[in-house]
VMD Tcl script that draws the C-alpha trace (Angstrom):
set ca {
  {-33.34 117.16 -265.18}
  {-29.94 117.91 -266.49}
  {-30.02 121.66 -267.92}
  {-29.05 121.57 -272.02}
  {-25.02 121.82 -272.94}
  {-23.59 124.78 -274.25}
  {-22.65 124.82 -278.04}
  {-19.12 125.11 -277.53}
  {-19.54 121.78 -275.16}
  {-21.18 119.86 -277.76}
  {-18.16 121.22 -279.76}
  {-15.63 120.26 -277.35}
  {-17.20 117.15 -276.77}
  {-16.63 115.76 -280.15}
  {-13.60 113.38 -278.90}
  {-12.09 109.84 -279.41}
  {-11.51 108.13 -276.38}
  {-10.19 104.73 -275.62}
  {-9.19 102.76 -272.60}
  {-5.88 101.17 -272.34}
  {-4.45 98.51 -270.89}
  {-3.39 99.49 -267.49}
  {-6.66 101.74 -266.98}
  {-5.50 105.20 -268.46}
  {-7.50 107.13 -270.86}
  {-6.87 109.22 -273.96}
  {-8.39 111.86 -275.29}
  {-8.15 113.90 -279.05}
  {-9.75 116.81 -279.20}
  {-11.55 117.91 -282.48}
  {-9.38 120.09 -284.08}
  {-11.27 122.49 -285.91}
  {-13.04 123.66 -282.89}
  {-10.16 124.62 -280.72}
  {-10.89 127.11 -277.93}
  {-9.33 130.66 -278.83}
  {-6.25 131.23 -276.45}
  {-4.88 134.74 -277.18}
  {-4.63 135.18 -273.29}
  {-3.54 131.87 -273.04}
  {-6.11 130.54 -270.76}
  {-9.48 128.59 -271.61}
  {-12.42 130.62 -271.72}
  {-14.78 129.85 -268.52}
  {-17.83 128.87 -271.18}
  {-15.83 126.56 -273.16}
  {-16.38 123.32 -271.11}
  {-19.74 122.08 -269.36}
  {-19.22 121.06 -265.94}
  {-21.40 117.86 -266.84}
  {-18.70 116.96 -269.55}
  {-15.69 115.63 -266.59}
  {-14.80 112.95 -267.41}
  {-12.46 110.72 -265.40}
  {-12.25 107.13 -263.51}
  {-14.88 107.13 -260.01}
  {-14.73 103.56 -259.74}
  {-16.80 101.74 -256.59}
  {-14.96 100.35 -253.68}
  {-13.87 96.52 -254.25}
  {-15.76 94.00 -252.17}
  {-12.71 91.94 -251.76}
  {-10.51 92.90 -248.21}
  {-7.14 92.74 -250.47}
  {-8.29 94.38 -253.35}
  {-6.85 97.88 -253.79}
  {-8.87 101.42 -252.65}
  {-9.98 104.44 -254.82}
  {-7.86 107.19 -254.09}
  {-9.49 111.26 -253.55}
  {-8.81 113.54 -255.82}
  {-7.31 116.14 -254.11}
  {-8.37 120.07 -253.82}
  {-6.57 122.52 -256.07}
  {-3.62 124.71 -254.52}
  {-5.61 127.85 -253.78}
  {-3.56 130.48 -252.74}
  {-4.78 132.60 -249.27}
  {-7.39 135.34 -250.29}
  {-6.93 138.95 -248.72}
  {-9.39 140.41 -246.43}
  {-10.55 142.70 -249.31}
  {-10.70 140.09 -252.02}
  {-12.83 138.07 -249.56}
  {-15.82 140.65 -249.58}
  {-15.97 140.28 -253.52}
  {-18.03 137.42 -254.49}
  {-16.46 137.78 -257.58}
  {-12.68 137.27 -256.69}
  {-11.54 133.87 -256.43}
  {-8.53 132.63 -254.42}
  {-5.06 132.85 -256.58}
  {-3.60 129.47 -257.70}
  {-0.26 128.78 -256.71}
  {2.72 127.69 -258.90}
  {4.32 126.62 -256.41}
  {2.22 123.97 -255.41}
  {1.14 122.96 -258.91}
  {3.39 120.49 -259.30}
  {2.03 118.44 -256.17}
  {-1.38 118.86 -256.60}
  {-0.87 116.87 -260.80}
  {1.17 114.18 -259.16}
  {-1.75 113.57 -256.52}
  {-4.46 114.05 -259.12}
  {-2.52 111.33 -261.46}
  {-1.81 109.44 -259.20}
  {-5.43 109.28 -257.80}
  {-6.32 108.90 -261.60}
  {-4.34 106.52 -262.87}
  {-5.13 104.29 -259.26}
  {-8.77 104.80 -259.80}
  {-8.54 104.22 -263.52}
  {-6.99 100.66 -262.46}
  {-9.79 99.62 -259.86}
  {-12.17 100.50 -262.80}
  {-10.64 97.88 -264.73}
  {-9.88 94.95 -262.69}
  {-12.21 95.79 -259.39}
  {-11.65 93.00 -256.83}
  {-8.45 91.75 -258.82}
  {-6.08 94.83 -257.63}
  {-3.11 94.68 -255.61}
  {-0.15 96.23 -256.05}
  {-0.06 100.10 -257.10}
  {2.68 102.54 -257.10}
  {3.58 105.75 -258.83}
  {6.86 107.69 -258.63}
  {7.46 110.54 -260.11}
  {10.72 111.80 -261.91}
  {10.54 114.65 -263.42}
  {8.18 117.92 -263.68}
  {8.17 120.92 -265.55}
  {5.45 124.36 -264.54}
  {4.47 126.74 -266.51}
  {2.55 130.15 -264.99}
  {0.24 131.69 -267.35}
  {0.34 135.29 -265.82}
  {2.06 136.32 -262.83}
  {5.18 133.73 -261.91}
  {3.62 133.63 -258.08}
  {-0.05 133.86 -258.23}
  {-1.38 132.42 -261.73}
  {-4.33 132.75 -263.70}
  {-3.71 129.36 -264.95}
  {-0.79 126.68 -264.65}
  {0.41 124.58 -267.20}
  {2.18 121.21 -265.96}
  {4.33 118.15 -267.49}
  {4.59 115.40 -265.28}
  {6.76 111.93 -266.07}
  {6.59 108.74 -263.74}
  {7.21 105.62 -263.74}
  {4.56 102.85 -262.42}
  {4.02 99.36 -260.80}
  {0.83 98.12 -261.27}
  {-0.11 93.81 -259.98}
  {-3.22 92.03 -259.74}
  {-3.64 89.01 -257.72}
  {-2.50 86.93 -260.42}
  {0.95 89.09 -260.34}
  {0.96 90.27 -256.73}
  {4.83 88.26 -256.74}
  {5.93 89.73 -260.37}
  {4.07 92.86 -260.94}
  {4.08 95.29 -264.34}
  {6.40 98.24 -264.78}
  {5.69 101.20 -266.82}
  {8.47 103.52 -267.32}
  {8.61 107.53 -267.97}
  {4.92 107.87 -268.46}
  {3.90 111.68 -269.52}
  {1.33 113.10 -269.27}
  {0.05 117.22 -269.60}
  {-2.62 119.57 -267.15}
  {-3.97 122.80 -267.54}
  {-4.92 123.84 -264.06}
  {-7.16 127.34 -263.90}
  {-9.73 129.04 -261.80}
  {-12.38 127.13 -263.70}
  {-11.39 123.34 -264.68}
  {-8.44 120.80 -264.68}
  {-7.47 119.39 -268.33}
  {-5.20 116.07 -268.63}
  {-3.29 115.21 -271.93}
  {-1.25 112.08 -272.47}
  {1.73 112.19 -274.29}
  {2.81 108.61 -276.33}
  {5.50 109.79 -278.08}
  {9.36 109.25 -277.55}
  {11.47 112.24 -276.77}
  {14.08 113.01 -274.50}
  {12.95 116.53 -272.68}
  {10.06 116.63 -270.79}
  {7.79 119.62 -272.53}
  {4.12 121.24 -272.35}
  {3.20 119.01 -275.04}
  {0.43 117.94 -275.98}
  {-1.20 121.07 -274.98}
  {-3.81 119.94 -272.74}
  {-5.99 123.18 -273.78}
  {-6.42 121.79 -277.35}
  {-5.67 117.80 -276.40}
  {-6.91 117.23 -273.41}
  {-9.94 115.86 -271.64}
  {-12.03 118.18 -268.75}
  {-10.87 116.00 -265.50}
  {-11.86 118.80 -262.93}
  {-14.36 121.42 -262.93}
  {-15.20 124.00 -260.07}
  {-18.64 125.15 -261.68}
}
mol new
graphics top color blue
foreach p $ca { graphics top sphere $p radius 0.5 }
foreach p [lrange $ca 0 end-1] q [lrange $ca 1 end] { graphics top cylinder $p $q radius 0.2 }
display resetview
């Protein structure tokens, strides 16, 4: 039996969320029940581990259909001999690698999100990303939390365009990467710099969750 959701994840959990057309999600957040952020990270209650939310679609039957992709593990820095006998220190997170570890998780997103939506029918799927832009919420080397823009462009064909497949260009999309949980924000806007917005502590959906 599932144990009862916090009140602040009934809160958060009062979203709109619609599928689009090439298998990517959005997400609102209800705005009068934003998380408070004076330290700039999400508190660790805010989110229910049962609310993630994101596409774990089952492995086509058909030989040429596409694969889900792994999301992969977060950047965890190394933990220090005397960190390692506290059970209540966690490994740091590492700017540096921040960067990579969004453009595998959207790309492993957006690839499952299209095997969700045409299965058997998938073919052709590439992402390429062009631009990136970190942002370290405490130390510069060793974060609390990490706040990422990400812009791609992407190829997506089905069987029925294996020879002419779709292009998507400069996609963007926002994470929030902490200790605790991964949050993912789409931006559909037009602008010219690539920025933290939306904020994917008050927009986003919970994609990740480590509790």
């Amino acid at each position: 039996m599932n144990r009862p959701r916090s009140r602040r994840a009934l809160l958060a959990s009062v979203v709109t969320t619609a599928a689009v057309a090439t298998g990517g999600f959005e997400h609102v957040s209800n705005a009068t029940n934003r998380p408070p952020l004076e330290s700039g990270t999400v508190p660790a209650d805010w989110y229910d581990c049962q609310s993630v939310t994101r596409p774990e679609p089952d492995t086509p039957t058909d030989d040429g259909a596409l694969t889900p992709r792994p999301y992969p593990s977060l950047p965890w820095g190394s933990v220090s001999e005397e960190a390692s006998d506290s059970s209540d220190r966690s490994p740091p997170l590492l700017v540096d690698g921040a960067a990579e570890y969004v453009t595998e998780f959207e790309r492993a997103y957006r690839r499952n999100a299209f095997i969700a939506q045409f299965g058997n029918m998938t073919r052709t799927f590439d992402l390429r990303r062009s631009a990136h832009r970190t942002a370290a919420i405490g130390s510069s080397t060793n974060a609390d939390a990490v706040m990422v823009a990400l812009r791609y462009d992407l190829t997506l064909g089905t069987h029925l365009s294996a020879a002419d497949p779709r292009d998507e260009w400069d996609i963007r999309v926002t994470y929030y990467i902490d200790q605790n949980i991964v949050l993912r924000a789409r931006y559909d806007g037009v602008a010219e710099n690539l920025s933290l917005e939306p904020d994917p502590r008050r927009q986003g959906e919970l994609v990740a969750c480590l509790n």
